[in-house]
N, C-alpha and C positions, 0 to 999 in steps of 0.2 A: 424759763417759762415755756410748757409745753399749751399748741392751742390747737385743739382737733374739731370735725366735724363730721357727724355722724347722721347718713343719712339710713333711715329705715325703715322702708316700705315692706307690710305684708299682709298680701293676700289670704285671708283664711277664707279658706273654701271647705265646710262642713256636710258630710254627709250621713244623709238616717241609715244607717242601716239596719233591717230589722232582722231580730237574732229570734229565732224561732225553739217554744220549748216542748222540744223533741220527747223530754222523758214525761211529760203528761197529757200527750196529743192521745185526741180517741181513736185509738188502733184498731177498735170493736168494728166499730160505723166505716172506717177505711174498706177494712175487712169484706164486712156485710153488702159494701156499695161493688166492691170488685169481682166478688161472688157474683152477684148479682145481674153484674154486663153480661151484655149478648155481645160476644167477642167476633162472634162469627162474622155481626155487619160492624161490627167497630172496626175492626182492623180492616180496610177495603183499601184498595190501591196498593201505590208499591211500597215496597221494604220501607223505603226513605218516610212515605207519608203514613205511613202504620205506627212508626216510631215516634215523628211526630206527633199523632194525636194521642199515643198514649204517653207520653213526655209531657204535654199540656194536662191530660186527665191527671198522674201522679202530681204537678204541680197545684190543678185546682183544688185536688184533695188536701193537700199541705198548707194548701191558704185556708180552706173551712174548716179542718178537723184538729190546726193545729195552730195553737195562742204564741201570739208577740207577746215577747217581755214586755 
């Protein structure tokens, strides 16, 4: 006679990740909207914070111009 015990704890820890769809994002409006910047006073300060804000601008556009699954 075999007599075992089995103990089994687990943690599921779930997360959202949102998967963005790239091949029907409005590219026009992106476009239009970076056209359109006044680069000269957007990029102000140094290298570092230039990149910065426009690392946050391509981001914002990616969040409005383009749909979650």
């Amino acid at each position: 006679m075999l007599l075992f015990t089995v103990h089994l704890e687990c943690d599921i820890t779930t997360s959202k990740k949102e998967i963005r769809d790239y091949k029907n994002g409005d590219y026009d409006k992106i476009r239009s909207i970076l056209k359109d910047m006044d680069w000269e006073s957007f990029m102000t300060g140094t290298t570092n914070e230039s990149w910065i804000q426009f690392r946050d601008l391509l981001h914002s556009l990616t969040a409005e111009q383009i749909a979650v699954y």
